[in-house]
N, C-alpha and C positions, 0 to 999 in steps of 0.2 A: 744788648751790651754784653761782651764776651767778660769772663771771668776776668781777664788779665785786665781789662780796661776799670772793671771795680775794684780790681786789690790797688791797680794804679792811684784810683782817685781818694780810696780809703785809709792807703797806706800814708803814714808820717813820711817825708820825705825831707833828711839830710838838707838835701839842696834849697828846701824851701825855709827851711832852720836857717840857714848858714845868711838868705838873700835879707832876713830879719832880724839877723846876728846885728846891734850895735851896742856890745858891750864896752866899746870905746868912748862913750858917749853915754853912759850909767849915771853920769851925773846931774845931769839934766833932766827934771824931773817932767816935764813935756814931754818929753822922748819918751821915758821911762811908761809914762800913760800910754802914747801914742804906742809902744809897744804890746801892752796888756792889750789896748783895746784891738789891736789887730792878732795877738792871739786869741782873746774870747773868740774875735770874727771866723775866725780859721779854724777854732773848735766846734763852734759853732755850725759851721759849714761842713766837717766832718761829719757832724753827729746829723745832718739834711739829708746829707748824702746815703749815709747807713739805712735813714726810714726810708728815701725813695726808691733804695734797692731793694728795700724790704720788702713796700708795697708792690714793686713792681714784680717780686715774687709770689704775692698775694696775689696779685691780678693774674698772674698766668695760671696759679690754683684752682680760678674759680674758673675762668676757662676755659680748664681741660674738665672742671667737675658739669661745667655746663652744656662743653658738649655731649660727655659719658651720659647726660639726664637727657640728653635730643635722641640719643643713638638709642637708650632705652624706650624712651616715648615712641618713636617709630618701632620698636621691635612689639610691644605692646599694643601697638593698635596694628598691625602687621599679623599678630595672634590672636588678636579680637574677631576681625575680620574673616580669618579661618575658621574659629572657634564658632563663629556667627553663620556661616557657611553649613558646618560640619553638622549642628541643632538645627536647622532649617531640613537637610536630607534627611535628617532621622525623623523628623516630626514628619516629612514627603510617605518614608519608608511606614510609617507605624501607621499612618491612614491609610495606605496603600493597602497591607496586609490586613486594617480594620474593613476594608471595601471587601477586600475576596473574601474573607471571614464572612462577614453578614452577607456579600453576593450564593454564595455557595450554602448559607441556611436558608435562603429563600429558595434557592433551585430547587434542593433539597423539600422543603415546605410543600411549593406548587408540584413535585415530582410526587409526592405522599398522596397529596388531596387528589391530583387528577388519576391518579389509581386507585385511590379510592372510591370515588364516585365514578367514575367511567367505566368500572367492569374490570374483572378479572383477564 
């Protein structure tokens, strides 16, 4: 609903004054009623009108807060997942270098002993 079509609905409107206008007819106390109660209805209706354009700004609130919370959640598990990635190589990398470490003390180890018992 474009602005113009809320101020339309919300605004007091002359014309709708004027089609309720029976001040010729004041006398009558019927009328007189029958007039009040068709203003309450009308203020009434105004004041409908104001909450469900309210709520209906409400609802667009939540929304756009609900999508910003999906676009988050996706960028977050989107960083998990790398993150997840990224600790998996390193823990690859850090056994990797634990392997050649401890391979190359052993070399080293059997390279000692078989010179040492095998002769000069």
């Amino acid at each position: 609903m474009s602005d113009v079509e809320k101020a339309a609905l919300l605004c007091s409107d002359d014309d709708d004054d004027k089609i309720f206008d029976l001040s010729k007819n004041r006398s009558d106390p019927k009328i007189n009623r029958l007039q009040n109660q068709v203003s309450d209805v009308i203020d009434g209706m105004k004041v409908n009108m104001e909450k469900v354009v309210e709520r209906g700004q409400n609802l667009e609130a939540l929304n756009e807060r609900s999508e910003n919370l999906s676009v988050s959640g996706d960028l977050f598990s989107k960083r998990a997942r790398n993150m997840r990635k990224h600790m998996w190589l390193r823990t690859c990398r850090a056994r990797m270098y634990l392997g050649i470490t401890l391979g190359s003390i052993l070399i080293l180890i059997i390279f000692f002993f078989y010179r040492a018992f095998n002769g000069k």
